[in-house]
C-alpha positions in Angstrom: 0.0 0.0 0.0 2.9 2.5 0.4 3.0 4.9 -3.1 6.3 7.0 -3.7 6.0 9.7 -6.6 9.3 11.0 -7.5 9.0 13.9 -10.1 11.9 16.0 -11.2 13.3 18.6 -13.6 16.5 15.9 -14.6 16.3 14.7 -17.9 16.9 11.0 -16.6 18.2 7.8 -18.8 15.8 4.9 -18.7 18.8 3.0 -17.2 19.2 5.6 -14.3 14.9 5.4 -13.9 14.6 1.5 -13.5 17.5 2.0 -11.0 16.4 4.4 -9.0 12.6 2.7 -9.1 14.8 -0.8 -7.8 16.1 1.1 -5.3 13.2 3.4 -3.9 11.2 0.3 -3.7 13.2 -1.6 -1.4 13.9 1.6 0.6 10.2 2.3 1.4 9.7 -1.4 2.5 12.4 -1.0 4.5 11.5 1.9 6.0 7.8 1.3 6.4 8.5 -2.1 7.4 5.7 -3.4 4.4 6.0 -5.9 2.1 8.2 -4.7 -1.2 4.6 -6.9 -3.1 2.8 -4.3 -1.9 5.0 -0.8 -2.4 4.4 0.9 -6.0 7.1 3.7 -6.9 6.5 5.9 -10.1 9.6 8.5 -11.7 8.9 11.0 -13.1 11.9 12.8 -15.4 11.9 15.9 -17.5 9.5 18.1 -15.5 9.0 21.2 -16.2 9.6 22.8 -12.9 10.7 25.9 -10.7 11.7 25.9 -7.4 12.8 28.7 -5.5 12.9 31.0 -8.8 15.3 28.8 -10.1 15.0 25.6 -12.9 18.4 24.0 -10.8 18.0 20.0 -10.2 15.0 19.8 -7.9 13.2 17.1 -6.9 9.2 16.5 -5.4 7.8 13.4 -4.0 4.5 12.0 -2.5 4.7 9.8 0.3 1.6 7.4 1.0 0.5 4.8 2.8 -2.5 3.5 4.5 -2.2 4.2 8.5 1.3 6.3 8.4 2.4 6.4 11.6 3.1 10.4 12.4 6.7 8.7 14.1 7.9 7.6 10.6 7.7 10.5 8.7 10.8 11.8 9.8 12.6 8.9 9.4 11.4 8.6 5.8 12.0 11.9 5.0 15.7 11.7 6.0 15.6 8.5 4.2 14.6 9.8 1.2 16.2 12.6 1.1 19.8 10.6 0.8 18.4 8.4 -1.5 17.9 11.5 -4.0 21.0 13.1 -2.8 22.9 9.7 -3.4 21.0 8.4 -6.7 20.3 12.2 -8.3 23.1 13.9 -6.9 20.2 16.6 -5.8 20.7 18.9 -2.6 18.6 18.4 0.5 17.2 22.0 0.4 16.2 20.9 -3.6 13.4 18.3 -2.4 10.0 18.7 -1.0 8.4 15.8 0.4 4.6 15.8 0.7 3.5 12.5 3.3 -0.2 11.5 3.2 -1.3 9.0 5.9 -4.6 7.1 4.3 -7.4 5.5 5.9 -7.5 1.8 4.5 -11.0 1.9 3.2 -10.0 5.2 1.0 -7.3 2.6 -0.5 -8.6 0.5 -3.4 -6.4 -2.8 -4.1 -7.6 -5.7 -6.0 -11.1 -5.0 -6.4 -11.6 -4.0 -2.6 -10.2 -1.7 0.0 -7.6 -2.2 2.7 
């Protein structure tokens, strides 16, 4: 049930997008503690975006889950923050990370709801 978005201004190789997909998966599993089966990750490259009046590297992601604890968010947000620094080579104070804690029956999966 954990989504991660990850959209940025980088003009990324499709190499460099299945590795980084690989990698955020079994990051959020790790860090949420969920089953990688059940974590989806989507890149997005090439964005057309401004941040801070300025088209530099940036990135954006959306962080959610059904029943995020409010405890984990910081931890994921450090976490993923050094996964873009790492994999992107984009600074810390280049990333927003929005975090949306669902409630399992607003979460449809396989023709029901968690």
């Amino acid at each position: 049930m954990p989504f991660l978005m990850i959209k940025t201004n980088l003009d990324l190789e499709k190499t460099t997008i299945h590795a980084l997909l690989n990698h955020a998966s079994r990051v959020v599993a790790e860090t949420v503690k969920k089953p990688e089966s059940y974590v989806m990750v989507n890149v997005c490259a090439n964005e057309h975006m401004v941040f801070g009046g300025t088209t530099l590297p940036t990135v954006y992601m959306e962080m959610k889950s059904v029943g995020m604890p409010a405890e984990q968010i910081p931890v994921l947000s450090q976490t993923l923050t050094k996964m873009i620094e790492q994999r992107l080579k984009v600074p810390a104070n280049r990333i927003y990370i929005e975090f949306a804690s669902v409630p399992g029956a607003f979460w449809g999966y396989n023709g029901s709801t968690f």
